[in-house]
C-alpha positions as CSV (number, residue, x, y, z in Angstrom):
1,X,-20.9,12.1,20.6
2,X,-20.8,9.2,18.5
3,X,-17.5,8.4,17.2
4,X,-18.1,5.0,15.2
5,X,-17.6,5.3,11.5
6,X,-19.5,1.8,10.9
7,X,-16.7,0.0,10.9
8,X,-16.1,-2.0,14.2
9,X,-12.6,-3.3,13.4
10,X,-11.1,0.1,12.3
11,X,-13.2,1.6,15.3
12,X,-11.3,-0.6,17.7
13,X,-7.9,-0.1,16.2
14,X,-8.3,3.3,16.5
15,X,-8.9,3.1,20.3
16,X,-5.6,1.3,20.6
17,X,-4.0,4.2,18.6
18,X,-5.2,6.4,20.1
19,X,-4.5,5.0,24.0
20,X,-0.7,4.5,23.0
21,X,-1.1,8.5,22.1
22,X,-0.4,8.9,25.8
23,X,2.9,6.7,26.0
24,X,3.5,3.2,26.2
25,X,1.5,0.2,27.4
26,X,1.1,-2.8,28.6
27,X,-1.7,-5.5,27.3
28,X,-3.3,-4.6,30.7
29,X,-3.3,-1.4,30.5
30,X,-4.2,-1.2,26.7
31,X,-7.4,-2.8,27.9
32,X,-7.9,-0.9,30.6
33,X,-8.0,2.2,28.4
34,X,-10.0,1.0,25.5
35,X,-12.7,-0.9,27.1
36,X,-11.6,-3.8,24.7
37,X,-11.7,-7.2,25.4
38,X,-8.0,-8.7,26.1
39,X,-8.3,-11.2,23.4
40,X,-9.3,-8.3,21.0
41,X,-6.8,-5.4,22.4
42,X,-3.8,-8.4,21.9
43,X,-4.8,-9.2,18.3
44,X,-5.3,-5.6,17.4
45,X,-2.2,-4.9,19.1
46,X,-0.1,-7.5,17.0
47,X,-1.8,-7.1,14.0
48,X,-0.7,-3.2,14.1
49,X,2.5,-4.2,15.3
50,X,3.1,-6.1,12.0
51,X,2.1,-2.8,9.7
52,X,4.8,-0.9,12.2
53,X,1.8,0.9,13.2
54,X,2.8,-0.5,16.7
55,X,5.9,-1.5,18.1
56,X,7.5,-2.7,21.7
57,X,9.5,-0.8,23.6
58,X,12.7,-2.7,25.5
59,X,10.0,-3.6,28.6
60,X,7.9,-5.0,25.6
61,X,5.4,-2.0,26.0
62,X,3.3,-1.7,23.3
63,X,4.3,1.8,22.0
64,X,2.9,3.9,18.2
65,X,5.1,2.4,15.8
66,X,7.6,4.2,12.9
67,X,5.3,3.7,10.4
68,X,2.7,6.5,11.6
69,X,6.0,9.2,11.6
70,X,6.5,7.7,8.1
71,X,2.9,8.5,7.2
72,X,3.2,12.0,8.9
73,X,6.4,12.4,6.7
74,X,4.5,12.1,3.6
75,X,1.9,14.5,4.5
76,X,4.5,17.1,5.2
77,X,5.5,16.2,1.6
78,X,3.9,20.0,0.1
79,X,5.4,21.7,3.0
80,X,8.7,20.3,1.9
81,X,8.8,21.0,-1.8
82,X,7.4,24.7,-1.8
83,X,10.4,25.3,0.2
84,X,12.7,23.0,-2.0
85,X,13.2,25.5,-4.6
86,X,14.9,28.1,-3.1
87,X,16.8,26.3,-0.9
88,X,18.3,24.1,-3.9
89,X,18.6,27.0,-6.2
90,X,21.0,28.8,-3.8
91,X,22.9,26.0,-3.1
92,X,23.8,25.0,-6.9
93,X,24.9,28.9,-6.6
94,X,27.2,28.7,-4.0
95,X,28.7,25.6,-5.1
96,X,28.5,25.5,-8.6
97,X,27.3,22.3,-8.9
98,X,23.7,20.4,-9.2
99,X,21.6,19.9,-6.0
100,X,18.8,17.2,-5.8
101,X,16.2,16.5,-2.8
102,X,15.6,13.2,-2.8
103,X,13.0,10.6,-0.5
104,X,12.6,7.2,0.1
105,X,9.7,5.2,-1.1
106,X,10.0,2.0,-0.2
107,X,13.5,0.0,-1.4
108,X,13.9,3.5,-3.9
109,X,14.6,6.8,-3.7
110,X,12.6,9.7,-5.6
111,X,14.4,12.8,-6.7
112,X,11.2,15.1,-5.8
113,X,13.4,18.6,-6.6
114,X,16.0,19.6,-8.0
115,X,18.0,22.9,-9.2
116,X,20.9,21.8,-12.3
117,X,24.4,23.4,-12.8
118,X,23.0,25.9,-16.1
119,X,26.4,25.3,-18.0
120,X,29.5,22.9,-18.3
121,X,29.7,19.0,-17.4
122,X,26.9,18.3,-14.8
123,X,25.4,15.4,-13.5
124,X,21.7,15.4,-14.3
125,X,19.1,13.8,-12.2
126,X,15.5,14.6,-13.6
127,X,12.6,15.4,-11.0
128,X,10.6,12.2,-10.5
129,X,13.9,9.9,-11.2
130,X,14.0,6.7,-9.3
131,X,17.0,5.4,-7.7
132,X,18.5,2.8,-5.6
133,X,18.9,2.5,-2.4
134,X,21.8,0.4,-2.2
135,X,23.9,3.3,-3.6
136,X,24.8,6.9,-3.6
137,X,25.3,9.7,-0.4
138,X,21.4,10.7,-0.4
139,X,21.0,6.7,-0.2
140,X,23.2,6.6,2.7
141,X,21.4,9.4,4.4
142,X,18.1,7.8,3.9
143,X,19.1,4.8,5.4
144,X,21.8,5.6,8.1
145,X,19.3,6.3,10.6
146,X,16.3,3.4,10.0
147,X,15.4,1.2,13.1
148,X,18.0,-1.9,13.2
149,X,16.0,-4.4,11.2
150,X,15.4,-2.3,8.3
151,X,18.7,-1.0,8.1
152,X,19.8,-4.5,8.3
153,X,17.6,-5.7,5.1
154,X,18.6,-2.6,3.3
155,X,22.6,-3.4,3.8
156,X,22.1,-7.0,1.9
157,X,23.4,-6.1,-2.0
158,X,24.8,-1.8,-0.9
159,X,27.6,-0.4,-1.8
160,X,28.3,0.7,1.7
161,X,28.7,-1.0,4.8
162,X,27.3,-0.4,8.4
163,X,30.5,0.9,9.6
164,X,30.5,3.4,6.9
165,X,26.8,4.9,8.1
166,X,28.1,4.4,11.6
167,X,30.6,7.2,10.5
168,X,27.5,9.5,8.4
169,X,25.6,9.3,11.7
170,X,28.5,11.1,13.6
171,X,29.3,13.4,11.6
172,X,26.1,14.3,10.0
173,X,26.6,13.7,6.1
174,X,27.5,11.3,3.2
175,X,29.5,11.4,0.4
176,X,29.9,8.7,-1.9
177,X,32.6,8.9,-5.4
178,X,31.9,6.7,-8.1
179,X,29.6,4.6,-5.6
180,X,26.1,5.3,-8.0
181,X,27.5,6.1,-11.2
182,X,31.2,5.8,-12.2
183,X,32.8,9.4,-12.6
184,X,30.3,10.6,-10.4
185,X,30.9,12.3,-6.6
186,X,28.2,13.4,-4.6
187,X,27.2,14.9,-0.9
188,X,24.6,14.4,0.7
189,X,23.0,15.6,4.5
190,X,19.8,14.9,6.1
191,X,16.6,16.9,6.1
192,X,14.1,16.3,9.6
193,X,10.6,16.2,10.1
194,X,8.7,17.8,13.6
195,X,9.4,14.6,15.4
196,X,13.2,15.1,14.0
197,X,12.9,11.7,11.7
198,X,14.5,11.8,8.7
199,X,12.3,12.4,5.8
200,X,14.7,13.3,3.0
201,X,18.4,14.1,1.7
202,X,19.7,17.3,-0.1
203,X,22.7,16.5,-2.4
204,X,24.7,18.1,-4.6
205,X,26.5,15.8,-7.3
206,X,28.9,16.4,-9.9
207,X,31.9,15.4,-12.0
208,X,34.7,13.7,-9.4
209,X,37.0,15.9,-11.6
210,X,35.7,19.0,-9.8
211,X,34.4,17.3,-6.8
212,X,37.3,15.6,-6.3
213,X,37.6,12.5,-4.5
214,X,37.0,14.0,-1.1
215,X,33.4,16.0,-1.8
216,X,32.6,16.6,1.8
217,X,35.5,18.7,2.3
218,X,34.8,21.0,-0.1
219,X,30.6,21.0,0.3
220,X,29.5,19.4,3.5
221,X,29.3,22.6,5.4
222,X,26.7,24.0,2.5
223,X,25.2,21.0,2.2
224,X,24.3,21.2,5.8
225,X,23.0,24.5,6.4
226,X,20.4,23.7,2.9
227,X,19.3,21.0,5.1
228,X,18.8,22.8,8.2
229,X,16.7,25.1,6.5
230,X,14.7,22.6,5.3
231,X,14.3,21.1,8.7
232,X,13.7,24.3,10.7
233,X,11.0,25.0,7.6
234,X,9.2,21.8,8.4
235,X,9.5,22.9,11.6
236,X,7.8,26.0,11.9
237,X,5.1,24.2,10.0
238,X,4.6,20.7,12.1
């Protein structure tokens, strides 16, 4: 069977894609699998290594890179939000307060769900709001867990430091107070794909007057189980 689609260079890059499918590489062995020229399987190689497509592993392996788990993320994106609903709505129940899903695109974050507190002094964050990422507990979640040099970039200009996601990866959650918006608290945990990547944060944000200044005590645990239920949805639907 034919598999060209006309186009040579997208044909080739699809070999070396699709060799790495199998584990990691070496140029040798990338060549050896595609039936590519060196000089071709190198520049192919590099040149998806710049798009994150490809990456190295610490024998320098060529290896598939973060961006195609990124890409798989998004596609999961529908799975995600017909879940959302339910999950959000019964966590503003138990907690009384407003609960947001948010995702990252690119140096933002997307509020792609979200169920409000019906009464009383809330903090609203419209669906299809964009935020930044250099602030808030969702923001911190999103980050917290990004390969080195990315999280690197994305600590120039935040309001929280690597020590302080050091601390979110251990325990598994965020909370910021006043760190987004002054008055405001918020919680935040994260929500994994198939491949157990992080592709999003449930939060639930409020007033600091009711959150007080120590929102993970009083929500985290919620906050957590929302998340897993995400997680195990996307799951069951990899």
């Amino acid at each position: 069977m034919d598999n060209s689609s006309g186009v040579g260079v997208l044909d080739k890059a699809a070999l070396v894609l699709s060799a790495l499918e199998s584990g990691p590489a070496t140029l040798a062995g990338l060549v050896a699998a595609t039936g590519l020229a060196r000089p071709t399987a190198h520049r192919l190689a590099v040149a998806l290594e710049h798009h994150r497509m490809v990456a190295r592993d610490m024998q320098g392996r060529f290896i598939l890179g973060p961006r195609l788990s990124e890409l798989a993320a998004a596609a999961g994106e529908d799975r995600l939000l017909a879940t959302a609903g339910p999950v959000l709505t019964h966590l503003r129940d138990i907690t009384g307060e407003s609960a947001q899903l948010y995702r990252r695109q690119g140096d933002m974050r997307i509020c792609v769900a979200a169920a409000e507190r019906l009464s009383g002094l809330r903090d609203t964050v419209p669906v299809g709001s964009t935020l930044t990422m250099k602030a808030g507990s969702s923001a911190q979640i999103l980050m917290a867990w990004e390969e080195p040099e990315r999280l690197h970039r994305g600590l120039q200009g935040a309001r929280f430091t690597a020590t302080a996601l050091s601390g979110v990866r251990r325990r598994g959650w965020a909370q910021s107070i006043g760190e987004r918006e002054p008055g405001v608290a918020s919680v935040s945990a994260p929500v994994r794909g198939p491949s157990n990547r992080v592709v999003a944060a449930v939060s639930v944000s409020g007033p600091i007057e009711r959150l007080t200044r120590h929102p993970g005590r009083m929500h985290a645990q919620a906050i957590i189980d929302s998340a897993a239920r995400l997680s195990e949805a996307l799951r069951r639907t990899g």
